[in-house]
mmCIF entry with sequence, helices, sheets and N, C-alpha, C, O atoms, coordinates in Angstrom:
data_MODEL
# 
_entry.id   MODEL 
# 
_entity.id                         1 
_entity.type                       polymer 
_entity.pdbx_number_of_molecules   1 
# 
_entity_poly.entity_id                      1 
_entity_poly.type                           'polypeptide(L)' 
_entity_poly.nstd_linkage                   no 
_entity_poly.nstd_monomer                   no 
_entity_poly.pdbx_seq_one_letter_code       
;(UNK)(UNK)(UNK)(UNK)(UNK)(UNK)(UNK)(UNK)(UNK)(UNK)(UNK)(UNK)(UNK)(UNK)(UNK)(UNK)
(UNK)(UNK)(UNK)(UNK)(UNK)(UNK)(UNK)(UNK)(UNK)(UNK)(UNK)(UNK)(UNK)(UNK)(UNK)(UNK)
(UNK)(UNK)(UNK)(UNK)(UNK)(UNK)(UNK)(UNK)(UNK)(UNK)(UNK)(UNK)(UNK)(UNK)(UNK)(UNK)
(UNK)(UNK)
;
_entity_poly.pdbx_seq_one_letter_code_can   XXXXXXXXXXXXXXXXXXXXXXXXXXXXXXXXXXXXXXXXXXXXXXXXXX 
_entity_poly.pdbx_strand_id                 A 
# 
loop_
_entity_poly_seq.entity_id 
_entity_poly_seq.num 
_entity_poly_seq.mon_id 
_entity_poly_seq.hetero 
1 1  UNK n 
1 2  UNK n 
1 3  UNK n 
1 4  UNK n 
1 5  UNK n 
1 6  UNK n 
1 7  UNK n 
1 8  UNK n 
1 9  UNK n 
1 10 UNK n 
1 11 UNK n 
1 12 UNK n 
1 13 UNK n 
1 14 UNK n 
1 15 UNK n 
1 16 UNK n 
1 17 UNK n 
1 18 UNK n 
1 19 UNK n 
1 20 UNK n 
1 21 UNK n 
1 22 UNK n 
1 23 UNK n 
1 24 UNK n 
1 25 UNK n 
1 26 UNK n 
1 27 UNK n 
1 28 UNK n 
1 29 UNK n 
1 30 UNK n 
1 31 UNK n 
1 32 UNK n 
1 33 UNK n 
1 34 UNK n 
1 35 UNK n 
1 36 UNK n 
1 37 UNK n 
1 38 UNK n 
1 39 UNK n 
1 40 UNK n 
1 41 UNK n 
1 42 UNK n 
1 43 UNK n 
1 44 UNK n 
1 45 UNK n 
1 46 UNK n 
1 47 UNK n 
1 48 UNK n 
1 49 UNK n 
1 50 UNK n 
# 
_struct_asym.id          A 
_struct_asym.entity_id   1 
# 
loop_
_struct_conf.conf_type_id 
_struct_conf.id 
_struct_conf.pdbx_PDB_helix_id 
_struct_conf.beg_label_comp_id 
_struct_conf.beg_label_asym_id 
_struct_conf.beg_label_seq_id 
_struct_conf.pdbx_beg_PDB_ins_code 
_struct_conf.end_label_comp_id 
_struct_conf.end_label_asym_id 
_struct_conf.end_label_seq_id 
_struct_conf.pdbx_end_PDB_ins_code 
_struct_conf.beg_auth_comp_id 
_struct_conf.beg_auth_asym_id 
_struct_conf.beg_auth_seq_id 
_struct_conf.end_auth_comp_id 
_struct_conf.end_auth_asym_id 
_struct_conf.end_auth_seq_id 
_struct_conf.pdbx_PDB_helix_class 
_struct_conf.details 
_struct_conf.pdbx_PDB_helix_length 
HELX_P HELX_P1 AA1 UNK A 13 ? UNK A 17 ? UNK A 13 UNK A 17 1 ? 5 
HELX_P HELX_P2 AA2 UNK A 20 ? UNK A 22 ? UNK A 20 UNK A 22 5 ? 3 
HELX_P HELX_P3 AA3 UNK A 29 ? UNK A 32 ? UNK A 29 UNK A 32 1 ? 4 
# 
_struct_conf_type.id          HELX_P 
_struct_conf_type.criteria    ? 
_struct_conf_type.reference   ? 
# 
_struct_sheet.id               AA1 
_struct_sheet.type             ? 
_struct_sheet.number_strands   2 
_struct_sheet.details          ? 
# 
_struct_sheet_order.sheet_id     AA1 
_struct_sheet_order.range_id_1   1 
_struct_sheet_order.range_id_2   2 
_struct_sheet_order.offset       ? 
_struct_sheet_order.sense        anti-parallel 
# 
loop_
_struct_sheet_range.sheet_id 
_struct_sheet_range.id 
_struct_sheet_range.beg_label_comp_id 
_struct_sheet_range.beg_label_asym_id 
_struct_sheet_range.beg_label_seq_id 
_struct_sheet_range.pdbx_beg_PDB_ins_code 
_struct_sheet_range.end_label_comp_id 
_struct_sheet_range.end_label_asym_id 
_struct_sheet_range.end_label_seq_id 
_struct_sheet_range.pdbx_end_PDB_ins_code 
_struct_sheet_range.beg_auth_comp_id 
_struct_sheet_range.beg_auth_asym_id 
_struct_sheet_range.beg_auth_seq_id 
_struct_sheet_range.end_auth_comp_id 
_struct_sheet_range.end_auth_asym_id 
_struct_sheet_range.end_auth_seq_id 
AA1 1 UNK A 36 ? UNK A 41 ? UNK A 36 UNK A 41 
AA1 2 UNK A 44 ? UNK A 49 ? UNK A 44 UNK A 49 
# 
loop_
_atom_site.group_PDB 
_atom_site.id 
_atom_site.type_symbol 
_atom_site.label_atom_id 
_atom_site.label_alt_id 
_atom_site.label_comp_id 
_atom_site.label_asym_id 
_atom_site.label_entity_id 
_atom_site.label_seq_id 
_atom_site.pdbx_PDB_ins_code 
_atom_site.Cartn_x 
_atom_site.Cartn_y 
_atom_site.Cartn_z 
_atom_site.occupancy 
_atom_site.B_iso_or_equiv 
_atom_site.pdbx_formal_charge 
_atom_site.auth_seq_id 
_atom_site.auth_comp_id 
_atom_site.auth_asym_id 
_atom_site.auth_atom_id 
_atom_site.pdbx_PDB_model_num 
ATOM 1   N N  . UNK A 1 1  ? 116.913 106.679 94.126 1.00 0.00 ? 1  UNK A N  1 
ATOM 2   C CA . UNK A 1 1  ? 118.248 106.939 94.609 1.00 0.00 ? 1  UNK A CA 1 
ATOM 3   C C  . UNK A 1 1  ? 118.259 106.874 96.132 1.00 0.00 ? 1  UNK A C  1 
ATOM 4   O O  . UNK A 1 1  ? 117.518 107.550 96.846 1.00 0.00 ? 1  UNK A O  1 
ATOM 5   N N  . UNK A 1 2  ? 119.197 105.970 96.582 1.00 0.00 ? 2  UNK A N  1 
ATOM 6   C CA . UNK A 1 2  ? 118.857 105.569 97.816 1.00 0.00 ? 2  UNK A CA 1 
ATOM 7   C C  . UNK A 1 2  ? 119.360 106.945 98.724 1.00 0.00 ? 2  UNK A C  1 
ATOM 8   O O  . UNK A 1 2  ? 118.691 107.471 99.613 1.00 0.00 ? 2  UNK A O  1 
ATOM 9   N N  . UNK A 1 3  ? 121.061 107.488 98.140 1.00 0.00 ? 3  UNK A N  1 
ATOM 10  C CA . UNK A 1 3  ? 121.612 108.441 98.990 1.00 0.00 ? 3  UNK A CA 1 
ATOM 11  C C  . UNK A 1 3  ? 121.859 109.451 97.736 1.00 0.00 ? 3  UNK A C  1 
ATOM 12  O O  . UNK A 1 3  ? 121.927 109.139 96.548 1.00 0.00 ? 3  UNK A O  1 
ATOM 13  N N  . UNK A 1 4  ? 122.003 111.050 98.455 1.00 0.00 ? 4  UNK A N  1 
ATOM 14  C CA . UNK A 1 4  ? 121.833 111.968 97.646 1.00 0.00 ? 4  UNK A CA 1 
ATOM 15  C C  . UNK A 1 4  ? 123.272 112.344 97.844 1.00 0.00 ? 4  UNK A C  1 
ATOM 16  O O  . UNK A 1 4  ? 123.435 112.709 99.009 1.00 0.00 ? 4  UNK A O  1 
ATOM 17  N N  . UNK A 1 5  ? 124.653 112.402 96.959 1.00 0.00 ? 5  UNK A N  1 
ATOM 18  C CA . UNK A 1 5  ? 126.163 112.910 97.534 1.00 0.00 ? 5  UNK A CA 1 
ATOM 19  C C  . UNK A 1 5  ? 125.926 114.142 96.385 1.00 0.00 ? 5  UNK A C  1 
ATOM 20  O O  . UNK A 1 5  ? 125.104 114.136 95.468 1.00 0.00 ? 5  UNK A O  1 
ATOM 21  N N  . UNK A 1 6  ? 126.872 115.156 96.717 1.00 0.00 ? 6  UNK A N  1 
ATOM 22  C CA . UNK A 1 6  ? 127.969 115.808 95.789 1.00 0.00 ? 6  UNK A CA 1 
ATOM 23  C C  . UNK A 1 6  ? 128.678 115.306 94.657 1.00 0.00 ? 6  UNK A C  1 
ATOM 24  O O  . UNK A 1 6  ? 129.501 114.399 94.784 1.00 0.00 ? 6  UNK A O  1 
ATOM 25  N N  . UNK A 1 7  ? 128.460 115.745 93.744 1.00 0.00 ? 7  UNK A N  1 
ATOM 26  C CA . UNK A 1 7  ? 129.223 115.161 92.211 1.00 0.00 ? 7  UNK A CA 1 
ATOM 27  C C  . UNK A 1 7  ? 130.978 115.614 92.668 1.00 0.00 ? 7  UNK A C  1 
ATOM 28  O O  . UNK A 1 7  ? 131.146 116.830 92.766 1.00 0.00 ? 7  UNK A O  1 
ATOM 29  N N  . UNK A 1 8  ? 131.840 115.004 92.854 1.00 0.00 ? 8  UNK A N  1 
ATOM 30  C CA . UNK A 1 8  ? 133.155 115.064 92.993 1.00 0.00 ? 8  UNK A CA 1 
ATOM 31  C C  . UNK A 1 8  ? 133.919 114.309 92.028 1.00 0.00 ? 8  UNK A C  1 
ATOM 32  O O  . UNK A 1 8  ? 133.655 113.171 91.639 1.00 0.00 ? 8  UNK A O  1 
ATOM 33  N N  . UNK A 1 9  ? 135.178 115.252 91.568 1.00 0.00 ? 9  UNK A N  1 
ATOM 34  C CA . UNK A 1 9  ? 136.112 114.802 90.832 1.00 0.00 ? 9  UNK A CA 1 
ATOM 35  C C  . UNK A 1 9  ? 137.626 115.117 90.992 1.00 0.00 ? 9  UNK A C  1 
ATOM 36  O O  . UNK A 1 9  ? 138.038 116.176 91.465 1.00 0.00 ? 9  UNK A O  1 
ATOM 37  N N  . UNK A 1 10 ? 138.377 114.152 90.577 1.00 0.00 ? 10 UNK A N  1 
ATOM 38  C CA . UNK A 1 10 ? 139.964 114.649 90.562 1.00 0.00 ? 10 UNK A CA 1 
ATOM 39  C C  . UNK A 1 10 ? 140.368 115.740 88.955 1.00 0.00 ? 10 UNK A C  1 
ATOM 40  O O  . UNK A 1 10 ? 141.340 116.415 88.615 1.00 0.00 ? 10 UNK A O  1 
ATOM 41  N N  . UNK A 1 11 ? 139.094 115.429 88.363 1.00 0.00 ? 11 UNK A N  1 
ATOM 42  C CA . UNK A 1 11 ? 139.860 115.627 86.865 1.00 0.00 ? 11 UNK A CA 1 
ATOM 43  C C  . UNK A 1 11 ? 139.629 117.284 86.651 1.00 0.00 ? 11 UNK A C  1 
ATOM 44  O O  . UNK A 1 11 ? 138.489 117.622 86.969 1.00 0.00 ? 11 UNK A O  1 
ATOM 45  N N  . UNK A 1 12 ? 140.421 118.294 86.213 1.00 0.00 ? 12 UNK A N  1 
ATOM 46  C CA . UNK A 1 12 ? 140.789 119.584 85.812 1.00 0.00 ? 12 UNK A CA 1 
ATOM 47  C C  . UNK A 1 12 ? 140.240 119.879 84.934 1.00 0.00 ? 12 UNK A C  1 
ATOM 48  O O  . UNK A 1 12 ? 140.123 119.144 83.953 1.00 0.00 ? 12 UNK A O  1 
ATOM 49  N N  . UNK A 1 13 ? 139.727 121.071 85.028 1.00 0.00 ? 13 UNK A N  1 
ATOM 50  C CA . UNK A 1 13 ? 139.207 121.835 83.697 1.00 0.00 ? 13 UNK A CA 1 
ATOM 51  C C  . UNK A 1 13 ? 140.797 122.368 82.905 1.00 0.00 ? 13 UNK A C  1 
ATOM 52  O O  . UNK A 1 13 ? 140.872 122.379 81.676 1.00 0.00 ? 13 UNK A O  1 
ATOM 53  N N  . UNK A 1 14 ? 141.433 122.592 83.372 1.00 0.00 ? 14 UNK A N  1 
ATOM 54  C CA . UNK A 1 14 ? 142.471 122.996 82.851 1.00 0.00 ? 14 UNK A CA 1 
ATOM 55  C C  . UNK A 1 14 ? 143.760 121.652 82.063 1.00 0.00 ? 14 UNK A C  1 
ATOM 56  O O  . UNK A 1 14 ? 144.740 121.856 81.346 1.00 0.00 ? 14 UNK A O  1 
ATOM 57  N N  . UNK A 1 15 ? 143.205 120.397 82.580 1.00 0.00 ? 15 UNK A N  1 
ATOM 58  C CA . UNK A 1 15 ? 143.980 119.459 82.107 1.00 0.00 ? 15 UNK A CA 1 
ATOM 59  C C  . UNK A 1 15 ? 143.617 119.460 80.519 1.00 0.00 ? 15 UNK A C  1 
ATOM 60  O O  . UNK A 1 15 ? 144.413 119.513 79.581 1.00 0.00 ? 15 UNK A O  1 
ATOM 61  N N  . UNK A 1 16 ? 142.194 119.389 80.476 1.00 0.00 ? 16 UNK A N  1 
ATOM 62  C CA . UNK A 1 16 ? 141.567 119.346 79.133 1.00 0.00 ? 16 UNK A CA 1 
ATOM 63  C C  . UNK A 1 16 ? 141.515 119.980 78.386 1.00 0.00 ? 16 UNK A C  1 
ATOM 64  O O  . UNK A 1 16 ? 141.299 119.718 77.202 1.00 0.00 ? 16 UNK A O  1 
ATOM 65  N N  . UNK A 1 17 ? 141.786 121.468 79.101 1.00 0.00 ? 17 UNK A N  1 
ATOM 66  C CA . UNK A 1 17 ? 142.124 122.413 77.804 1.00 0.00 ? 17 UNK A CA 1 
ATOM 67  C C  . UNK A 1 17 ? 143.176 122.833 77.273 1.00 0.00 ? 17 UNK A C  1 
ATOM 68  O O  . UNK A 1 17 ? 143.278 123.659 76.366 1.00 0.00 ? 17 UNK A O  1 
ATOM 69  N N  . UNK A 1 18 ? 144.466 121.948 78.148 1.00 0.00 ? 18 UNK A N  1 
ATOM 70  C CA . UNK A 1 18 ? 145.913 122.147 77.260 1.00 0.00 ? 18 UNK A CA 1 
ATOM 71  C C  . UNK A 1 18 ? 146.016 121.602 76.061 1.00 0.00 ? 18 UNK A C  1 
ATOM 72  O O  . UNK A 1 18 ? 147.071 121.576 75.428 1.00 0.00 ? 18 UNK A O  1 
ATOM 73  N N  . UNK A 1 19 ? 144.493 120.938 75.504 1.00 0.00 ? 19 UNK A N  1 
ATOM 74  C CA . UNK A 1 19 ? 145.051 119.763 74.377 1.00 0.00 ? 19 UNK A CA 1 
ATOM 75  C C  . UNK A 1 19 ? 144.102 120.780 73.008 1.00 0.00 ? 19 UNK A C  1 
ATOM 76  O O  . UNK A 1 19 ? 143.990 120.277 71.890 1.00 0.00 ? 19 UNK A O  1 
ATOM 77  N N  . UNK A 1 20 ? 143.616 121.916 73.249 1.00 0.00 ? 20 UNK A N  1 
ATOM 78  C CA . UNK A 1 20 ? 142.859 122.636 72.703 1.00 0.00 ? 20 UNK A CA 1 
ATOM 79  C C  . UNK A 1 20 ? 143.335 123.303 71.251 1.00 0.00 ? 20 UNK A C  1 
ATOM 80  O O  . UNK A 1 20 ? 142.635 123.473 70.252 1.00 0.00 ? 20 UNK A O  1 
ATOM 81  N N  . UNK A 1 21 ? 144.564 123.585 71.419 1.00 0.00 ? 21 UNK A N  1 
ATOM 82  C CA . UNK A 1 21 ? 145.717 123.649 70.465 1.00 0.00 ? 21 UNK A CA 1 
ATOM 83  C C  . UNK A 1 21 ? 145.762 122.588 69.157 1.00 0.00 ? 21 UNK A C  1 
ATOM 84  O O  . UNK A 1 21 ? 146.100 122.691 67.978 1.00 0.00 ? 21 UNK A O  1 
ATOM 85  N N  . UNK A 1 22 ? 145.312 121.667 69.889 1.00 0.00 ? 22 UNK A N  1 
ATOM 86  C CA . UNK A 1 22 ? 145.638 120.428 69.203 1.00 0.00 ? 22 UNK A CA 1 
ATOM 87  C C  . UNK A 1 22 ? 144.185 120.214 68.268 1.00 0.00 ? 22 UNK A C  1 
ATOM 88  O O  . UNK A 1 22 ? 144.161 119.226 67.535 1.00 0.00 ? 22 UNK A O  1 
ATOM 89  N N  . UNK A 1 23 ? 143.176 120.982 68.286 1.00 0.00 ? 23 UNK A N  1 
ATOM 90  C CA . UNK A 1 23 ? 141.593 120.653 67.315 1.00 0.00 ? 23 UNK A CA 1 
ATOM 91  C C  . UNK A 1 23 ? 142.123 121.590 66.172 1.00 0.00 ? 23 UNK A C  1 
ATOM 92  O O  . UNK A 1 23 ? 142.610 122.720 66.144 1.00 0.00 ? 23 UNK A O  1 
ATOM 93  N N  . UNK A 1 24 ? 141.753 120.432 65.047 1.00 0.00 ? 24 UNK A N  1 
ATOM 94  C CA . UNK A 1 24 ? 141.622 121.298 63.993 1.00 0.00 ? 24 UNK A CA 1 
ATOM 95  C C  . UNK A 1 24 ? 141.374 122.777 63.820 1.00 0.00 ? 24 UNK A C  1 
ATOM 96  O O  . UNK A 1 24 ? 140.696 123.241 64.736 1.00 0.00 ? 24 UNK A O  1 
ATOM 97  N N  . UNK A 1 25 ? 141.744 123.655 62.882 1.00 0.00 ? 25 UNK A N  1 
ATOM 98  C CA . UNK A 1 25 ? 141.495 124.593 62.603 1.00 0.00 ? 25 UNK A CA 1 
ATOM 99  C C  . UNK A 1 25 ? 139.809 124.768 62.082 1.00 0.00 ? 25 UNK A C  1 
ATOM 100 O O  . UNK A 1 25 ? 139.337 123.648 61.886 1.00 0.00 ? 25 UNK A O  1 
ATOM 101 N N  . UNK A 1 26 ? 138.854 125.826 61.829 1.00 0.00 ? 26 UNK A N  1 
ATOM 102 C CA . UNK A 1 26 ? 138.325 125.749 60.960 1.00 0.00 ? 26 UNK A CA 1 
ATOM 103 C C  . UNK A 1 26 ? 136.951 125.230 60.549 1.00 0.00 ? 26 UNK A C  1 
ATOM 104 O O  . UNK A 1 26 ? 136.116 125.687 59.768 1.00 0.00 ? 26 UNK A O  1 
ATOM 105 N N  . UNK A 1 27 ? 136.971 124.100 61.336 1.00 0.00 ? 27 UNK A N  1 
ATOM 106 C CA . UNK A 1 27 ? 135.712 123.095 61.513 1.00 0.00 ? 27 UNK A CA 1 
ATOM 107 C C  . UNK A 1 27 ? 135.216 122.706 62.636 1.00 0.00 ? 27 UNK A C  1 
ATOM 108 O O  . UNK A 1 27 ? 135.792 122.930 63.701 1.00 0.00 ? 27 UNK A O  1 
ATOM 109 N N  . UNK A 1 28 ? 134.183 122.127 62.557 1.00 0.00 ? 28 UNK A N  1 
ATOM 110 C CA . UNK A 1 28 ? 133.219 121.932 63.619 1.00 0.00 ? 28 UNK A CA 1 
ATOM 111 C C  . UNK A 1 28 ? 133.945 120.427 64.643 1.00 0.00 ? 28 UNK A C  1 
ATOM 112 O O  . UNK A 1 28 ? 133.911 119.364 64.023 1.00 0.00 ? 28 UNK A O  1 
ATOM 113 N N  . UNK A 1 29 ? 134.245 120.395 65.364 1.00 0.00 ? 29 UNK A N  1 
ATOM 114 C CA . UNK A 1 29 ? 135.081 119.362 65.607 1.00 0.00 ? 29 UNK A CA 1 
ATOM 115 C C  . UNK A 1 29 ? 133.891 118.114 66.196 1.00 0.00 ? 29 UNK A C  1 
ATOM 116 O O  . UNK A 1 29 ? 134.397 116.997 66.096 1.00 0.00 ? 29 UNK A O  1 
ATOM 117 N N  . UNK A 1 30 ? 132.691 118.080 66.678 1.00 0.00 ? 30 UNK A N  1 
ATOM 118 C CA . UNK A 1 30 ? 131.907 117.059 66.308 1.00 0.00 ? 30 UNK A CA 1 
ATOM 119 C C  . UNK A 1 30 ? 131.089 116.955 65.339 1.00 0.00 ? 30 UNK A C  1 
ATOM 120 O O  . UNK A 1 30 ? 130.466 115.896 65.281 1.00 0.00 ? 30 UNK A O  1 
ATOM 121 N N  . UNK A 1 31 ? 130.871 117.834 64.451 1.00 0.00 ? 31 UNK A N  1 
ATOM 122 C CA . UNK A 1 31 ? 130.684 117.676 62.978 1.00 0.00 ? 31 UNK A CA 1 
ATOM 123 C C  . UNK A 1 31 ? 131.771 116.600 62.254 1.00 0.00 ? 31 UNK A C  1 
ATOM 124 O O  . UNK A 1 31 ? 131.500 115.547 61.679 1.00 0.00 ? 31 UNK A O  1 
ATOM 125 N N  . UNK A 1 32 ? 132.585 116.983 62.392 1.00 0.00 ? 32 UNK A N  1 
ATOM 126 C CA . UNK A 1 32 ? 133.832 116.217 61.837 1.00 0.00 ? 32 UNK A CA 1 
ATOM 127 C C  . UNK A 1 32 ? 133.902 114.601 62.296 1.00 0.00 ? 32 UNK A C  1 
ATOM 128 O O  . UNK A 1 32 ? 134.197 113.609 61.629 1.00 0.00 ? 32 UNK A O  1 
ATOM 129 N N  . UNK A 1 33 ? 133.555 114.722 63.542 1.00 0.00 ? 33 UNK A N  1 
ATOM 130 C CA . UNK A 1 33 ? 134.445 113.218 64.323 1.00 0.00 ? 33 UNK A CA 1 
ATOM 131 C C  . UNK A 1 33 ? 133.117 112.715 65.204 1.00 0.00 ? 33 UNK A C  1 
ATOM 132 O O  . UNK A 1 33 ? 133.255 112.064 66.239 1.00 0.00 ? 33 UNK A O  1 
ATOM 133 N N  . UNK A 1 34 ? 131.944 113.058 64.721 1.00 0.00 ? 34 UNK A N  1 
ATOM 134 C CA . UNK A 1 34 ? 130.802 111.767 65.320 1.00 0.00 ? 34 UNK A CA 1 
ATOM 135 C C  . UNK A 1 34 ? 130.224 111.422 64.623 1.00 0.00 ? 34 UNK A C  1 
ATOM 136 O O  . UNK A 1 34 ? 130.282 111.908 63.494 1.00 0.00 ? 34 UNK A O  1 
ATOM 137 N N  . UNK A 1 35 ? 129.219 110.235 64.979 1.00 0.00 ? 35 UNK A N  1 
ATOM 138 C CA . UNK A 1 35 ? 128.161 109.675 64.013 1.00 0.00 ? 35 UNK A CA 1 
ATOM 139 C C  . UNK A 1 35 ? 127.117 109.829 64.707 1.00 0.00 ? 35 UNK A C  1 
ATOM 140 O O  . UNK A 1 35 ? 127.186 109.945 65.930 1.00 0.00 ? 35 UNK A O  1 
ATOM 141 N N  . UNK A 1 36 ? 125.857 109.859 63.975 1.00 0.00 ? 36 UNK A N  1 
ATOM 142 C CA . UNK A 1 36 ? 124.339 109.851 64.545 1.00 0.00 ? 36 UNK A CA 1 
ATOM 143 C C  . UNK A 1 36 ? 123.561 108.864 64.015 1.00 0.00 ? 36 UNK A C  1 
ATOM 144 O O  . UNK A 1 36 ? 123.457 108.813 62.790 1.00 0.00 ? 36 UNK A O  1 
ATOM 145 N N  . UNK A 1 37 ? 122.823 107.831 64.909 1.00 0.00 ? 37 UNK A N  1 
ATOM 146 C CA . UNK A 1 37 ? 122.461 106.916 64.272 1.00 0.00 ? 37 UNK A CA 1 
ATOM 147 C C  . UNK A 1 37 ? 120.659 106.848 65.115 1.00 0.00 ? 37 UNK A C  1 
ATOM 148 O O  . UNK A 1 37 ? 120.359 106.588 66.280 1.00 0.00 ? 37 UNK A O  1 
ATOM 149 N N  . UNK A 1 38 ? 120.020 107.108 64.241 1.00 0.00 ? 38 UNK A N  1 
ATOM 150 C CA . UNK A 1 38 ? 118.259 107.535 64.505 1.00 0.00 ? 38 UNK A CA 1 
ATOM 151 C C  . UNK A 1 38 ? 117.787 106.125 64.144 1.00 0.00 ? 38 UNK A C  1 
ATOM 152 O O  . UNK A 1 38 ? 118.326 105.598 63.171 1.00 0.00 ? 38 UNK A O  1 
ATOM 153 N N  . UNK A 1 39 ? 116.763 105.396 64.868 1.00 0.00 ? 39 UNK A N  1 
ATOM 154 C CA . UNK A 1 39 ? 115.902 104.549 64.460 1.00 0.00 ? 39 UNK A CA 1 
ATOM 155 C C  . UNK A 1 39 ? 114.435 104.640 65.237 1.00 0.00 ? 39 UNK A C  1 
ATOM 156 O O  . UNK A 1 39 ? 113.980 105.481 66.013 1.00 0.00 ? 39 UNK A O  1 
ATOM 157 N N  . UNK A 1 40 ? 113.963 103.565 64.761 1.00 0.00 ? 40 UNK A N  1 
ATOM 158 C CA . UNK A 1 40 ? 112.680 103.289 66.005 1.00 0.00 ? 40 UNK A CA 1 
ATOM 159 C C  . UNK A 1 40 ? 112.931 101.358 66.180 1.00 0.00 ? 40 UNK A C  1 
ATOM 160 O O  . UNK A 1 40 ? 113.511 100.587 65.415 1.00 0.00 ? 40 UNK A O  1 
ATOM 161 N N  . UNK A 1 41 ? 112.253 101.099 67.440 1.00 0.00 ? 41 UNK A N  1 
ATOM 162 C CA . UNK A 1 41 ? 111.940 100.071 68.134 1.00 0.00 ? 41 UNK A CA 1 
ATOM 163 C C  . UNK A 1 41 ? 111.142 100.053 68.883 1.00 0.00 ? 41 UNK A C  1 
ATOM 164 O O  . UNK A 1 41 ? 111.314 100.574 69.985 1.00 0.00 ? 41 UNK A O  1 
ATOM 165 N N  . UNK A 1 42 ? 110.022 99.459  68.549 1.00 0.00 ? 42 UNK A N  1 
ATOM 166 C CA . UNK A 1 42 ? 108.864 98.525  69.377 1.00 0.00 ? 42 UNK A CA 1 
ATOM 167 C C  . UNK A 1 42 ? 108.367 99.777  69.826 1.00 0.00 ? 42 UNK A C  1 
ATOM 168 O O  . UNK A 1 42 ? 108.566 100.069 71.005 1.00 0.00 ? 42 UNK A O  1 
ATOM 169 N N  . UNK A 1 43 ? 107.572 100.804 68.868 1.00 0.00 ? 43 UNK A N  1 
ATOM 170 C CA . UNK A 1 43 ? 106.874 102.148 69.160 1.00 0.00 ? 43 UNK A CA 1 
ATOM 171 C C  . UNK A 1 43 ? 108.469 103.372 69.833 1.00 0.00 ? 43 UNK A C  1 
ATOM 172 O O  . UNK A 1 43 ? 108.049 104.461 70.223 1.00 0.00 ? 43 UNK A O  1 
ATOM 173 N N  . UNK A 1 44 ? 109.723 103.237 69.921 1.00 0.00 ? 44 UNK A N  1 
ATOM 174 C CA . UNK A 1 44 ? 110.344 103.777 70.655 1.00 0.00 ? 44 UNK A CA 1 
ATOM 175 C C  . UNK A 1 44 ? 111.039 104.711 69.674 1.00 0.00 ? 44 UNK A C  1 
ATOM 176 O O  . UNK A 1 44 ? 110.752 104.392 68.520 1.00 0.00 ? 44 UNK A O  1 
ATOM 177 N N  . UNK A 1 45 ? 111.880 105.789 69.746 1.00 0.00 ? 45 UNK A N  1 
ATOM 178 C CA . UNK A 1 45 ? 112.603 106.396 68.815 1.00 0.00 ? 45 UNK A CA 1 
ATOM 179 C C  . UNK A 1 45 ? 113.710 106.222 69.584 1.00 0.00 ? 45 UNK A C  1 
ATOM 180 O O  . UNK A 1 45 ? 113.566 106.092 70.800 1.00 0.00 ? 45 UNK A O  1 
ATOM 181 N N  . UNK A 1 46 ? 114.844 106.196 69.066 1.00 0.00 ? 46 UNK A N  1 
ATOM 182 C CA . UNK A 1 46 ? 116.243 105.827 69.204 1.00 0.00 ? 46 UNK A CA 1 
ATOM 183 C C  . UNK A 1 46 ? 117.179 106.867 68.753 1.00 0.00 ? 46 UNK A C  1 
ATOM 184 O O  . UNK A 1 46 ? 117.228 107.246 67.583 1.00 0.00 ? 46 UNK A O  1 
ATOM 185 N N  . UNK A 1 47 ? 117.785 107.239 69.522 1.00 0.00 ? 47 UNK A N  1 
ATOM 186 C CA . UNK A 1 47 ? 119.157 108.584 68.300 1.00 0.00 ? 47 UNK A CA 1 
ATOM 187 C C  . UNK A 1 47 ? 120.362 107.704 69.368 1.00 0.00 ? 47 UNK A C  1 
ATOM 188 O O  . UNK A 1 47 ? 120.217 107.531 70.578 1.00 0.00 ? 47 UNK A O  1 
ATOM 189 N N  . UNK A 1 48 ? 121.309 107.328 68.691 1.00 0.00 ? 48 UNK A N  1 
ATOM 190 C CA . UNK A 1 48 ? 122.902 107.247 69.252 1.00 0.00 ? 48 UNK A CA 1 
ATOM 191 C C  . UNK A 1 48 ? 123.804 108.056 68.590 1.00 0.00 ? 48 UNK A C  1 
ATOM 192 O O  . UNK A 1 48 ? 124.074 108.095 67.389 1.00 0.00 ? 48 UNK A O  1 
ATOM 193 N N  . UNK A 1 49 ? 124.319 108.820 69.691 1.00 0.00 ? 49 UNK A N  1 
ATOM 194 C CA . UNK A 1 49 ? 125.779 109.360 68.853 1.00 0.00 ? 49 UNK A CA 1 
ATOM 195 C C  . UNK A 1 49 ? 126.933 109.457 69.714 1.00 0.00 ? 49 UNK A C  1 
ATOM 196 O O  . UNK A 1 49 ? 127.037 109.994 70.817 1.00 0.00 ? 49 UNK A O  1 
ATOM 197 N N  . UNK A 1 50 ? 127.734 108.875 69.054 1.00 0.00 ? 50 UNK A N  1 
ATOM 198 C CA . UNK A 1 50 ? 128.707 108.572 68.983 1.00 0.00 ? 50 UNK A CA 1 
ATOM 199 C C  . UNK A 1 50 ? 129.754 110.160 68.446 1.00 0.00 ? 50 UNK A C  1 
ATOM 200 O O  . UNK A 1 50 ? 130.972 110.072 68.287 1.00 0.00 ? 50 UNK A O  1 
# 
């Protein structure tokens, strides 16, 4: 890393949690709405999720 900055953002903690209302009741909400996809390659282990 050539230069070392401050992580800066415009985006709100509070923007994101007006929509909080809006998650299902009840359930795990990335239980529900991701996938996990495990392999290996060329000696490597792999997990994607989505």
């Amino acid at each position: 890393m050539p230069n070392k900055r401050e992580a800066t953002s415009d985006a709100q903690l509070s923007d994101d949690m007006s929509h909080v209302g809006e998650l299902p009741q009840g359930m795990d909400f990335l239980e529900t709405n991701a996938h996990l996809v495990m392999g290996e390659s060329q000696g490597y282990d792999i997990c994607l999720l989505r």
